[in-house]
FIKOLNU-599597 format. One line per field, with one value per residue (C-alpha): residue number from 1; x, y, z. Coordinates in steps of 0.25 Angstrom, whole numbers, always signed. Example, Ala and Ser with C-alpha at 12.3 -4.5 7.8 and 13.67 -1.06 7.14 Angstrom:
// FIKOLNU-599597
nr 1:2
px +49:+55
py -18:-4
pz +31:+29
END
This chain:
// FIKOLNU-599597
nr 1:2:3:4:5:6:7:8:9:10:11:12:13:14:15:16:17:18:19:20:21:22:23:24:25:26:27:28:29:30:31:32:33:34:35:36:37:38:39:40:41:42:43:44:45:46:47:48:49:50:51:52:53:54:55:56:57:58:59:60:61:62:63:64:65:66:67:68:69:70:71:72:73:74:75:76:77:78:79:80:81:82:83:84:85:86:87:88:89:90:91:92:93:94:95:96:97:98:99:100:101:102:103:104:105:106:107:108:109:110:111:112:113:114:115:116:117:118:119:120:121:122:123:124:125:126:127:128:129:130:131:132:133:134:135:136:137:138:139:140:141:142:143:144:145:146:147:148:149:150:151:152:153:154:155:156:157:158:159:160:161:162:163:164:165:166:167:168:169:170:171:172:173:174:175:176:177:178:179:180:181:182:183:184:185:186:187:188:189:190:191:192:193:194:195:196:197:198:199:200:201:202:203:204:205:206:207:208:209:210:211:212:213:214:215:216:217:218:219:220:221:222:223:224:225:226:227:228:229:230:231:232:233:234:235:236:237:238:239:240:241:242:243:244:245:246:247:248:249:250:251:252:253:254:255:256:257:258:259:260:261:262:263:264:265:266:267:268:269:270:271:272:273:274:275:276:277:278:279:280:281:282:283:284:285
px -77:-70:-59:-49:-51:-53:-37:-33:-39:-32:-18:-14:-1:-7:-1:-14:-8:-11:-25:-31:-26:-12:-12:-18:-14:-23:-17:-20:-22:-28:-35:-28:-28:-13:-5:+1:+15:+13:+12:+23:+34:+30:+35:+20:+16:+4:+7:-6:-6:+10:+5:+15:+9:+16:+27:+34:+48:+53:+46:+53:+67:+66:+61:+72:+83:+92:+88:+78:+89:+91:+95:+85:+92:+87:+77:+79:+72:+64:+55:+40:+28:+37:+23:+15:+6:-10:-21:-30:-19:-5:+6:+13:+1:+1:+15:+14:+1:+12:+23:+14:+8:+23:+31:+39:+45:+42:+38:+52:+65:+78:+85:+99:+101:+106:+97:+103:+116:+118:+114:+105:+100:+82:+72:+58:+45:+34:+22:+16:+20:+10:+9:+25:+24:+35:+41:+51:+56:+54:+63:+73:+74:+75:+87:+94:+91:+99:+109:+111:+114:+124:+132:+132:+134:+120:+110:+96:+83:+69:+57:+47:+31:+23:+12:+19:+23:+21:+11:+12:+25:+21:+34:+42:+39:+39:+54:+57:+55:+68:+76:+77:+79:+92:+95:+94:+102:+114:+112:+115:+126:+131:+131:+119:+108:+94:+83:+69:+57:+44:+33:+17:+14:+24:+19:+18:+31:+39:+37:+40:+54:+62:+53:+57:+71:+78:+89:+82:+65:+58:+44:+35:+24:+12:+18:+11:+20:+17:+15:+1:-11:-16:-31:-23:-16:-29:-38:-25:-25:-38:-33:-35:-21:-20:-19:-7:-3:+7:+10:+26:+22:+16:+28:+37:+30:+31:+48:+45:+52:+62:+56:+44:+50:+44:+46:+52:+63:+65:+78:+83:+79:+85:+100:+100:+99:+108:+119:+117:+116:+126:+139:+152:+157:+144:+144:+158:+153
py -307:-319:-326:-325:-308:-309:-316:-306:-293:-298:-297:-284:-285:-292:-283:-276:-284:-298:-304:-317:-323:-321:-320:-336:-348:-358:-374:-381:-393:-392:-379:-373:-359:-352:-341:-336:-335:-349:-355:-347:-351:-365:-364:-363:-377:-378:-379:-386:-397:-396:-395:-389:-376:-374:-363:-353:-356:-342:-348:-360:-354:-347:-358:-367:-359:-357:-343:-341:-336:-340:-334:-338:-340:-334:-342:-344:-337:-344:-343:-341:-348:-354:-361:-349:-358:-354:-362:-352:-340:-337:-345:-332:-326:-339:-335:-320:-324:-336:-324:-314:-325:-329:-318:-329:-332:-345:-359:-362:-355:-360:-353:-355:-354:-364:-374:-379:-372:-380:-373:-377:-371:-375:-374:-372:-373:-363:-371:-357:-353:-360:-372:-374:-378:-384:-373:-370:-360:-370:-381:-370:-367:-378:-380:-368:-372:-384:-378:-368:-381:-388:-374:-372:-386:-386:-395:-393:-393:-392:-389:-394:-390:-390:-394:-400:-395:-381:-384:-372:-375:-389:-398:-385:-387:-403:-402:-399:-412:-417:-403:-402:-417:-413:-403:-414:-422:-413:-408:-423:-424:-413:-422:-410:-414:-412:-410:-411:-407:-410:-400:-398:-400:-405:-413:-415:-413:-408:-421:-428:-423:-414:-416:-429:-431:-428:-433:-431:-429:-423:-418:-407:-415:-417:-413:-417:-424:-432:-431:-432:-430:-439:-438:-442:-454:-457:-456:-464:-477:-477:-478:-469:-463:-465:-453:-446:-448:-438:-433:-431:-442:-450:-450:-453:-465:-469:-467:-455:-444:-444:-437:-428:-415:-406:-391:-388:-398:-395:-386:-396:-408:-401:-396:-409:-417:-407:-410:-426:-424:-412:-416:-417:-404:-395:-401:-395:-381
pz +66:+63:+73:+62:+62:+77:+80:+68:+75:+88:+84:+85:+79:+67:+53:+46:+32:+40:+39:+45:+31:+36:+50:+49:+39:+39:+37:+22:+29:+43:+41:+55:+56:+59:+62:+50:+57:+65:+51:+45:+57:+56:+41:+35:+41:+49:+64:+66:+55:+51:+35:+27:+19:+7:+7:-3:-9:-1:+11:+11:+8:+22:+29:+23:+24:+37:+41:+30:+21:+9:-7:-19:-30:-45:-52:-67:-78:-87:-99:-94:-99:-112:-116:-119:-108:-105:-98:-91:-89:-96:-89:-88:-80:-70:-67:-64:-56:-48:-48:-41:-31:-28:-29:-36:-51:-51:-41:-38:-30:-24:-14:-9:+8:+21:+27:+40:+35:+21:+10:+0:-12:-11:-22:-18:-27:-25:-23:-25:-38:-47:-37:-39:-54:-60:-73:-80:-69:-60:-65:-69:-54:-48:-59:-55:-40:-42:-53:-40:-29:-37:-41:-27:-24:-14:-11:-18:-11:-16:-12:-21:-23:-36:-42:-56:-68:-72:-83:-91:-94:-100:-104:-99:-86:-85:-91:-78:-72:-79:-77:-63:-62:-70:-61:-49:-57:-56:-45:-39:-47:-41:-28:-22:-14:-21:-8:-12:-3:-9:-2:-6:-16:-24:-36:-52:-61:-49:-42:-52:-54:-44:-33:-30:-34:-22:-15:-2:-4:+8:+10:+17:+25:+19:+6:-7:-16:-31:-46:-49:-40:-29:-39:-52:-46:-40:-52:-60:-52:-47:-32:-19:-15:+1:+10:+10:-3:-10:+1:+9:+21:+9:+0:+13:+17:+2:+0:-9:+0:+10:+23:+26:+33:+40:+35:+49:+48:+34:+36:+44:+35:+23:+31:+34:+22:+16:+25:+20:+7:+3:-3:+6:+1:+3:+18:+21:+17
END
């Protein structure tokens, strides 16, 4: 009998539906064995090694928002699979399986609720949904997210995470790129801040666009952040990248981002940027 069944066996108020696999999380990075819950009240970041796991879009809407209460706002329909696309399964087939996984529509949501008393309407990208991918649905989210702040006359925050484009959409999905940098562009003109907060991974199309035009630009530790991959940039200027690179602390050093911020001190962080940036009149409210 292992130790794992032993511990398990011991706790007598233990639900039959729990197992070992979810009584205990084990760390990505430092391999530390945890308490499911432990992990959980320390907003899925390891208590041993402080890494950041990755986290759902529903996840961080309650973790974000005062009280955890918060009002998701309707996703846009779009056309599915406008390509007809297949490598090895049907786009269409890639999406149900991503649906079913997720219990999601699509990689991207926005929610509208209070952080430290302002409200805010936040965007989050679902790393888990087909590694964030940037689609059509997506760009047309993160649109009506920031068609939602200015008719509300709201900041805008995103969290971002993806691994690129959405490649079964081909030029569909890279058109994106200039849409939502449109929609940033009125959104400023609308005199609303535009919060960005880069976690892992974010990478690709995404980076190369929304991901890093914010008026504020914070990190998750650790967090990898770039367009192409440390082995491409390697094999393309025949150079060994130095430790670290790609990543938040990385960026920081280099003048890329404006602060590394821990997930704990992120309400914090974000109520008060809101309160430096939001106009005069959202202040009086």
């Amino acid at each position: 009998m292992s130790w794992l069944t032993r511990v398990r066996n011991s706790i007598s108020f233990l639900p039959k539906r729990q197992t070992t696999d979810t009584l205990w999380h084990k760390c990505k990075k430092c391999d530390a064995m945890v308490f499911t819950k432990e992990w959980e009240d320390n907003l899925q970041v390891c208590p041993r090694c402080d890494h950041h796991d990755r986290i759902r879009a529903r996840t961080r809407f309650a973790q974000l928002f005062d009280e955890g209460e918060y009002t998701l706002l309707a996703s846009p329909d779009v056309r599915e699979d406008p390509l007809k696309f297949r490598d090895t399964k049907k786009y269409t087939d890639r999406i149900k399986a991503a649906r079913t996984a997720t219990e999601e529509k699509d990689a991207f949501l926005n929610a509208r609720g209070k952080i430290e008393g302002r409200e805010a309407i936040v965007g989050v990208q679902d790393f888990a949904f087909m590694g964030g991918s940037m689609g059509v649905a997506v760009g047309s989210a993160l649109v009506a997210g920031i068609k939602a702040a200015i008719a509300a006359k709201l900041p805008y925050i995103i969290f971002t995470a993806a691994g690129g484009a959405r490649m079964q959409e081909g030029i569909l999905s890279l058109m994106q790129m200039p849409r939502a940098t449109v929609a940033i562009e009125m959104l400023r003109d609308a005199g609303l801040p535009y919060i960005v907060v880069l976690t892992d991974p974010t990478t690709g199309g995404v980076t190369a666009s929304y991901a890093m035009l914010g008026d504020v630009q914070l990190a998750e530790p650790g967090a990898l952040i770039g367009f192409a991959g440390q082995r491409v940039i390697e094999q393309t200027i025949r150079e060994k990248l130095p430790d670290g690179f790609q990543r938040a602390e990385y960026l920081l050093e280099h003048g890329m981002i404006d602060m590394v911020t821990h997930r704990r001190e992120l309400r914090a962080t974000l109520g008060s940027l809101i309160d430096y940036l939001a106009p005069a009149s959202q202040a009086a409210a």
